[in-house]
DSSP file (Angstrom, degrees, kcal/mol; ACC not computed):
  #  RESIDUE AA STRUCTURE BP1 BP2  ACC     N-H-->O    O-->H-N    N-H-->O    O-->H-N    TCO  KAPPA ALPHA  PHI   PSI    X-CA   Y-CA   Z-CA
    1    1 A X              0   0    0      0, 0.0     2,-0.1     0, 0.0     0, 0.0   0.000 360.0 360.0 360.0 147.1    0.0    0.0    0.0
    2    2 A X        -     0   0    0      1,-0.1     2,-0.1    63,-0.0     3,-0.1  -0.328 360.0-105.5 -80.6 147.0    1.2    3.2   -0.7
    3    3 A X        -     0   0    0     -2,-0.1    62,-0.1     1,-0.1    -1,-0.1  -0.385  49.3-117.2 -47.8 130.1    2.8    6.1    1.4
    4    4 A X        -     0   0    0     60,-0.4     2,-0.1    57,-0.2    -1,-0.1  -0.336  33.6-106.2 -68.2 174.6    0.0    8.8    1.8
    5    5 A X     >  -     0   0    0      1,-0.1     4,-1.1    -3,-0.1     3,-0.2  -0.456  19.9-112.5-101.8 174.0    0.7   12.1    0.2
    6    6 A X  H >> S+     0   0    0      2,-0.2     4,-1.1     1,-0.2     3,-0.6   0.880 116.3  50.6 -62.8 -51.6    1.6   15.3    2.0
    7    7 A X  H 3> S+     0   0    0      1,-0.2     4,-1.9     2,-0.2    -1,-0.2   0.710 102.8  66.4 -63.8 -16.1   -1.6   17.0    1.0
    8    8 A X  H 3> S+     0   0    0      2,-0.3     4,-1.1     3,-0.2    -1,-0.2   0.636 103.5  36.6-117.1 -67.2   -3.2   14.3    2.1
    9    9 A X  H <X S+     0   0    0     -4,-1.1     4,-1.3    -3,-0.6    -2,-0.2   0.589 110.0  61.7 -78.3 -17.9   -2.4   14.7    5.5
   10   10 A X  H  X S+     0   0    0     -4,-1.1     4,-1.4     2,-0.2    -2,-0.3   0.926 109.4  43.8 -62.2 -64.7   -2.7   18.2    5.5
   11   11 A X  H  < S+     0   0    0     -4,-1.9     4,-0.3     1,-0.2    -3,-0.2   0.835 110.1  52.0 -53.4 -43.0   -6.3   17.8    4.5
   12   12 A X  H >X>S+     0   0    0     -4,-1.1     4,-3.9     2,-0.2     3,-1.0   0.878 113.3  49.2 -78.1 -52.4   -7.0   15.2    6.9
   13   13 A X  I >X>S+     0   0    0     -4,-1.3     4,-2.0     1,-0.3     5,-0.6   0.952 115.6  42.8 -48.0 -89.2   -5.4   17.7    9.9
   14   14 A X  I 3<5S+     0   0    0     -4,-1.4    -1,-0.3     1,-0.2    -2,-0.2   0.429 111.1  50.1 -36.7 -16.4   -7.1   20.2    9.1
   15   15 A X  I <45S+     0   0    0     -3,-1.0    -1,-0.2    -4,-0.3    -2,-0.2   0.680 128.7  23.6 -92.6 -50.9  -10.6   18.6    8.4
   16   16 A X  I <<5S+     0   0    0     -4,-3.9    -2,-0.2    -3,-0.6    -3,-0.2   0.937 131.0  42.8 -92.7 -31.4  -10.6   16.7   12.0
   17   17 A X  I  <<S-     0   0    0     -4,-2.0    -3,-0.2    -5,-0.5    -1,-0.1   0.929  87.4-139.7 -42.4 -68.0   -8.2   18.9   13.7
   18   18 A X      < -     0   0    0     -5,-0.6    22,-0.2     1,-0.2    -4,-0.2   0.324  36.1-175.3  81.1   5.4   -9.4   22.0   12.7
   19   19 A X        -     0   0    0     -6,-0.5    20,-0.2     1,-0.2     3,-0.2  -0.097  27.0-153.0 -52.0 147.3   -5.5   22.9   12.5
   20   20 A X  S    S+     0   0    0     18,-2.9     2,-0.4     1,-0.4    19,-0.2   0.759  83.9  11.2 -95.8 -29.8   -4.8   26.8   11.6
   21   21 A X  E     -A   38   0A   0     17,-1.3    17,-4.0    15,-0.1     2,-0.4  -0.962  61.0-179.9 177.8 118.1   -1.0   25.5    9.8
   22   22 A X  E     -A   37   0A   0     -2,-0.4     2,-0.5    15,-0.2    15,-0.2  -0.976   7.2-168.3-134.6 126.5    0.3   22.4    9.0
   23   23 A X  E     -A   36   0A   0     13,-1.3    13,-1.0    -2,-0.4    11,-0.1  -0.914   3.3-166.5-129.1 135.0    3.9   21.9    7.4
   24   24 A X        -     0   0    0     -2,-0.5    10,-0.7    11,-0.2    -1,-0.1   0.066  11.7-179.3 -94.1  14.3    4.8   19.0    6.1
   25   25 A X        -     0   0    0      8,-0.2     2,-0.2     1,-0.2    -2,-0.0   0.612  22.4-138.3  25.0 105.0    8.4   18.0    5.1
   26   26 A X        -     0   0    0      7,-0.2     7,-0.2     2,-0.1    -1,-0.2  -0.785  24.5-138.1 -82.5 147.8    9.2   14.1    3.5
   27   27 A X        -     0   0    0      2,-0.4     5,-0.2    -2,-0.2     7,-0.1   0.149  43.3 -64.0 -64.9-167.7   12.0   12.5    4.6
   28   28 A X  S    S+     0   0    0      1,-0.1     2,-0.5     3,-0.1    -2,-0.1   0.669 127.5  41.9 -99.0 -22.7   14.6   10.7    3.2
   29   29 A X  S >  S-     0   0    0     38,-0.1     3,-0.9     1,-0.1    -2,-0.4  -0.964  88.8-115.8-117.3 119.8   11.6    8.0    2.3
   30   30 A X  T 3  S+     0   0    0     -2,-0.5    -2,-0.1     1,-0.3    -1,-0.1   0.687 115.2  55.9 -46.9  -9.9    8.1    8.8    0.9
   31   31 A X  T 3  S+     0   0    0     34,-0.1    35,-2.5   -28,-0.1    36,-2.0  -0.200  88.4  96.3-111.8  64.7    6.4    7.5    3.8
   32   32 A X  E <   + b   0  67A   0     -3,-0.9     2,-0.3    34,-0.2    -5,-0.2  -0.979  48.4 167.3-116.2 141.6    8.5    9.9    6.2
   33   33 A X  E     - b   0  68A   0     34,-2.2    36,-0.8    -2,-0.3     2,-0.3  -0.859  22.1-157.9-136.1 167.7    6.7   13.2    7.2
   34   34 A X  E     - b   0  69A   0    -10,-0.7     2,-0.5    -2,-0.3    36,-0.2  -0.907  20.0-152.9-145.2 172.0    7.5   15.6    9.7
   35   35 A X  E     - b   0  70A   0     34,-4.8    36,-5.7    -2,-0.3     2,-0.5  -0.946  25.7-169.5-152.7 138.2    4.7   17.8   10.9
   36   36 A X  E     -Ab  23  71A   0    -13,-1.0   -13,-1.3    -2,-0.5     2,-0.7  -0.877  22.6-178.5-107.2  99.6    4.3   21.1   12.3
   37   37 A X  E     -Ab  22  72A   0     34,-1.4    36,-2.2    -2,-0.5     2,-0.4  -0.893   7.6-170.0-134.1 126.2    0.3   21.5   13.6
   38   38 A X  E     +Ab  21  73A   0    -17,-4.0   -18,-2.9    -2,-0.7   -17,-1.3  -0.937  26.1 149.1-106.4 116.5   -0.6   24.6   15.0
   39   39 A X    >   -     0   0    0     34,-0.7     3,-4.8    -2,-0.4   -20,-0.1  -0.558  54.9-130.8-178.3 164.7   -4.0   24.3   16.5
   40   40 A X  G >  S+     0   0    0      1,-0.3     3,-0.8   -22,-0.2    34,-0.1   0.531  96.2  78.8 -52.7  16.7   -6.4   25.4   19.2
   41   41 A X  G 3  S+     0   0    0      1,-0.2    -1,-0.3    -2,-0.1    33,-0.1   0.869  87.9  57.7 -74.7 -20.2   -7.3   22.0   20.2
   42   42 A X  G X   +     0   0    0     -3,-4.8     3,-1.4    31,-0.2     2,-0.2   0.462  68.8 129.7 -83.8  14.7   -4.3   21.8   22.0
   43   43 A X  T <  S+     0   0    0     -3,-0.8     3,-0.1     1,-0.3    30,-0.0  -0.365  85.9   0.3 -72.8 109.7   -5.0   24.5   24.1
   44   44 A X  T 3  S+     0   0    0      1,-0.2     2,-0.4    -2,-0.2    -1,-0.3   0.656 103.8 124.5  66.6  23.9   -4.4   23.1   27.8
   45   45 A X    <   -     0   0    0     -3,-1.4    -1,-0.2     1,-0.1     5,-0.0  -0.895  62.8-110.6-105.8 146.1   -3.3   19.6   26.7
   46   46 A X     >  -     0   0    0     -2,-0.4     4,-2.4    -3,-0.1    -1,-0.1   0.012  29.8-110.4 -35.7 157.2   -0.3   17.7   27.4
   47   47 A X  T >4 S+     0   0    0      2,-0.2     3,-1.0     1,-0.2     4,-0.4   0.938 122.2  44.3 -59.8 -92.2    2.5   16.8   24.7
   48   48 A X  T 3> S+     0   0    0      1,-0.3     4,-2.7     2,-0.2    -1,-0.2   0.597 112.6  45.6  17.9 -73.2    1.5   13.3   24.9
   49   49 A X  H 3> S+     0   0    0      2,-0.2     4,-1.9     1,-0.2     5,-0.4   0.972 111.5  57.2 -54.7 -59.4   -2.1   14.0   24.8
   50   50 A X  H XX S+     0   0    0     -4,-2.4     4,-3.1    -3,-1.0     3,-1.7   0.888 109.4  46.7 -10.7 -93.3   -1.1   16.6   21.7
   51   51 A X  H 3> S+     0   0    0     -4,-0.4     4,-2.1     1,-0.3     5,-0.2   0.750 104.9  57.9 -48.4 -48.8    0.5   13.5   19.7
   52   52 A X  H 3X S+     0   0    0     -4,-2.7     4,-2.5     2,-0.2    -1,-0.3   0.910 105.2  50.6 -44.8 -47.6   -2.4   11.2   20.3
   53   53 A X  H <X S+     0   0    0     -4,-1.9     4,-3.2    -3,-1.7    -2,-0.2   0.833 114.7  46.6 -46.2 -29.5   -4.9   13.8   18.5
   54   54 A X  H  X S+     0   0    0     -4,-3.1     4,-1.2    -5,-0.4    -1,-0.2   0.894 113.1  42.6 -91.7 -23.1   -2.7   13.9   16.0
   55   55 A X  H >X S+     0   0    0     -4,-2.1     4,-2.2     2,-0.2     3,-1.5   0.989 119.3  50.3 -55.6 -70.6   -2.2   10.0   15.7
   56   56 A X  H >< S+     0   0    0     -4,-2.5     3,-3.3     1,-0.3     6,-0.2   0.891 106.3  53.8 -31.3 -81.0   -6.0    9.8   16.2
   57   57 A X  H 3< S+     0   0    0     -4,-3.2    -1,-0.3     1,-0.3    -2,-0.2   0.650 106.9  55.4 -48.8 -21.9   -6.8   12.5   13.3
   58   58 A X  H X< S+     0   0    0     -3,-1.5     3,-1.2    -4,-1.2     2,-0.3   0.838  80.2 169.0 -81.1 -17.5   -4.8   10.5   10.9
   59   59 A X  T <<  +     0   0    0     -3,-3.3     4,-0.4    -4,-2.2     3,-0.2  -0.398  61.1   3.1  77.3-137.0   -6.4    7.5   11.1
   60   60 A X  T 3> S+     0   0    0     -2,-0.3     4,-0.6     1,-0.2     3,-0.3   0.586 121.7  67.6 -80.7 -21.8   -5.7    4.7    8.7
   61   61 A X  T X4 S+     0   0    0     -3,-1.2     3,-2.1     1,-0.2   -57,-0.2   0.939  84.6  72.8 -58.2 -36.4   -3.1    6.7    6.9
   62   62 A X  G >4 S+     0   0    0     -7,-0.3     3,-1.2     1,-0.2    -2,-0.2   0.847  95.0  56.1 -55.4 -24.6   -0.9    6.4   10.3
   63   63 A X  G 34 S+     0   0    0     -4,-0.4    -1,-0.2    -3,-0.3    -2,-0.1   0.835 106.8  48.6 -71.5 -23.7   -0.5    2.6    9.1
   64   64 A X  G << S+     0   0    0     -3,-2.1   -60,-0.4    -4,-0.6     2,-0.4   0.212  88.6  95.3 -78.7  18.4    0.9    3.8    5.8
   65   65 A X    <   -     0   0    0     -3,-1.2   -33,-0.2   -62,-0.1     3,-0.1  -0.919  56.3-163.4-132.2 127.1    3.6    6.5    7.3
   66   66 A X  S    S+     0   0    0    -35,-2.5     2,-0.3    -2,-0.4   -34,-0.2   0.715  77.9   3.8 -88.2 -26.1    7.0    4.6    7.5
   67   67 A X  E     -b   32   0A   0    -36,-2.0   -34,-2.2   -38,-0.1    -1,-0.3  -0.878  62.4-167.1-173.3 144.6    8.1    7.6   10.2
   68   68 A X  E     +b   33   0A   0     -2,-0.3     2,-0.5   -36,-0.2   -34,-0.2  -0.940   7.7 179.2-131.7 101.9    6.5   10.6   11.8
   69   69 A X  E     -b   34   0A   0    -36,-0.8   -34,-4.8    -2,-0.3     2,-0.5  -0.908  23.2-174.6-131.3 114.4    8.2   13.3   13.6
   70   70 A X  E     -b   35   0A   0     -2,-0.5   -34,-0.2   -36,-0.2   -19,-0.1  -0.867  23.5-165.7-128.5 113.0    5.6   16.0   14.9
   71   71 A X  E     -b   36   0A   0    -36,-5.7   -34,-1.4    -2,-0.5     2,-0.4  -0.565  16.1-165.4 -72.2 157.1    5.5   19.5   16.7
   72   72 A X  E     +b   37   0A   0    -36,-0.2     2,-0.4    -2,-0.1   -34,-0.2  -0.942  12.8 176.7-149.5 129.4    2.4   20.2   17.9
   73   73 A X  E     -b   38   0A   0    -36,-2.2   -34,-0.7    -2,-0.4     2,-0.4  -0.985  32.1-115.1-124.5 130.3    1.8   23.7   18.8
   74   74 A X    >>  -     0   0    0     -2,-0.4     3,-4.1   -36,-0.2     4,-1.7  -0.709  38.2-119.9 -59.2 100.1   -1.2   26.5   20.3
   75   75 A X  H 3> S+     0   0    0     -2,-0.4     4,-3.6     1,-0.3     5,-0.1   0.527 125.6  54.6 -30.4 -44.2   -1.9   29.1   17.6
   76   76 A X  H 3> S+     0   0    0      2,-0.2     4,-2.5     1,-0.2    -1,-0.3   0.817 110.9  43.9 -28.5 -55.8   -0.5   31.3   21.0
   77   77 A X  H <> S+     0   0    0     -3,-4.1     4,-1.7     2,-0.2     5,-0.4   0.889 114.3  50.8 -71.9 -37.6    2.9   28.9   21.0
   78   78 A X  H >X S+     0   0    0     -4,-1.7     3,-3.1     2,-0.2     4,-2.9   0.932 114.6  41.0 -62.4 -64.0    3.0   29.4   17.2
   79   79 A X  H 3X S+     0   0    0     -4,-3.6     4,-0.8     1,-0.3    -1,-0.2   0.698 115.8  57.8 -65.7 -19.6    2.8   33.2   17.5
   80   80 A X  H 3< S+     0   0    0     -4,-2.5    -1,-0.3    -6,-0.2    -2,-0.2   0.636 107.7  42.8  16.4 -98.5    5.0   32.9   20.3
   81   81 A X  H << S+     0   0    0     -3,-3.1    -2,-0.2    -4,-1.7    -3,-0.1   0.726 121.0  29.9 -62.1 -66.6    7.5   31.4   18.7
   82   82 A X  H  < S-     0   0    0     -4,-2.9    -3,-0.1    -5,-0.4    -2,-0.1   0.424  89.6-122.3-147.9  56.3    7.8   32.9   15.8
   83   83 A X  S  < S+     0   0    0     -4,-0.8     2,-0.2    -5,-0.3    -4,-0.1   0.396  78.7 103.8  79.5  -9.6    6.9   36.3   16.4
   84   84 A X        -     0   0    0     -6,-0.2    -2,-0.3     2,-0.0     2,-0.2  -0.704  68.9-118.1-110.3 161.4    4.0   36.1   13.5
   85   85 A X        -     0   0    0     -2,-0.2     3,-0.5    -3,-0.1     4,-0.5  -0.645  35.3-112.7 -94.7 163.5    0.1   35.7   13.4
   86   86 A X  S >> S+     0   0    0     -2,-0.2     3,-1.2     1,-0.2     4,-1.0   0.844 117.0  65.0 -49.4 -35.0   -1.1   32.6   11.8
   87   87 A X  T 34 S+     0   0    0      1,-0.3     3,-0.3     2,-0.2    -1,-0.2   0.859 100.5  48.2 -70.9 -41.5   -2.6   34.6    9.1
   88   88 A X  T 34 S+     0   0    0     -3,-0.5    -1,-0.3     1,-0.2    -2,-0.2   0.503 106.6  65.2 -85.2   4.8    1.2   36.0    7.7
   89   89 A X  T <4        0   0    0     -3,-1.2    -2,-0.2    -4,-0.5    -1,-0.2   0.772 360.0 360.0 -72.1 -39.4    2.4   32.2    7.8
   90   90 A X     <        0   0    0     -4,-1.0    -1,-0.1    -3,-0.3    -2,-0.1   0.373 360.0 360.0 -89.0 360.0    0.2   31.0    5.3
């Protein structure tokens, strides 16, 4: 079965999430991602807890993803970070 696509998971984040910015990056193998997802569900959850939503939201693509390396951030932590609103990210 095939690697899912980047957009792919981007839609999927964003549909179940509600994530404000997802970036995706492949790794050295198509089914390698890493993922940046900025959004207010993670507003007063744990890292842990974080990475489970995002495990969760992928679903049955997470059995096609050969490796997954994810940030998971609060539109607050994004803006934070790096000094931008979501809106001048995109």
């Amino acid at each position: 079965m095939a690697a899912p696509s980047a957009e792919e998971l981007r839609e999927r984040l964003e549909r179940r999430l509600g994530a404000e910015l997802v970036v995706e990056a492949a790794g050295a193998c198509p089914g390698s991602f890493r993922l940046l997802v900025v959004s207010a569900s993670f507003r007063g959850r744990r890292l842990l807890e974080r990475h489970r939503l995002v495990n969760e939201a992928l679903g049955e693509e997470l059995g096609r993803i050969h490796a997954l390396e994810q940030r998971t951030l609060t539109p607050e932590q994004w803006r934070e970070e790096s000094g931008r609103d979501l809106q001048q990210s995109a």
